[in-house]
N, C-alpha and C positions, 0 to 999 in steps of 0.2 A: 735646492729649489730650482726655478727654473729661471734663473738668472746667469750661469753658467752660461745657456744656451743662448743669448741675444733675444731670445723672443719672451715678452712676458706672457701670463695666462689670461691677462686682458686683450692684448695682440691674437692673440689666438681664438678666442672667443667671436673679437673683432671679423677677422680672416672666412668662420667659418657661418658667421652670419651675410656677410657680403655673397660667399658661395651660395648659401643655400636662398639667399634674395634671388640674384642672377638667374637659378635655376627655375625661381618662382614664374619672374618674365617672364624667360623662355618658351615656359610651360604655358601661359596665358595667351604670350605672340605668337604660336602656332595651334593656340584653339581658335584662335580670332582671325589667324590665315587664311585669305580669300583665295581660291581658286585659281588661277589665270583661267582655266574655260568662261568665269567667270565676270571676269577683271574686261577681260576684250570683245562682250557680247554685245552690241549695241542697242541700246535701250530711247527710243523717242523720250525728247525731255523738251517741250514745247513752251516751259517758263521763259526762256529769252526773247520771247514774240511778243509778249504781255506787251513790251515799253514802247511797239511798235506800232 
């Protein structure tokens, strides 16, 4: 079995669900990645006058 080895088949299971999560993110944080051309274009945003 795989007892010999230190790692069980639960561990491993474990292991390869954690990987392929991380990957999931990854995969989502860089469809959601803004631009910097983006990020740094300035855009008028006249709501902070309202209180004035």
């Amino acid at each position: 079995m795989d007892s010999d080895r230190g790692v069980s088949r639960g561990e491993q299971i474990q292991a390869a669900e954690r990987a392929a999560a991380r990957q999931r993110l990854l995969a989502q944080a860089e469809a959601e990645r803004i631009p910097v051309e983006e990020t740094t274009r300035a855009v008028p945003d006249r709501r902070w006058r309202r209180g004035r």
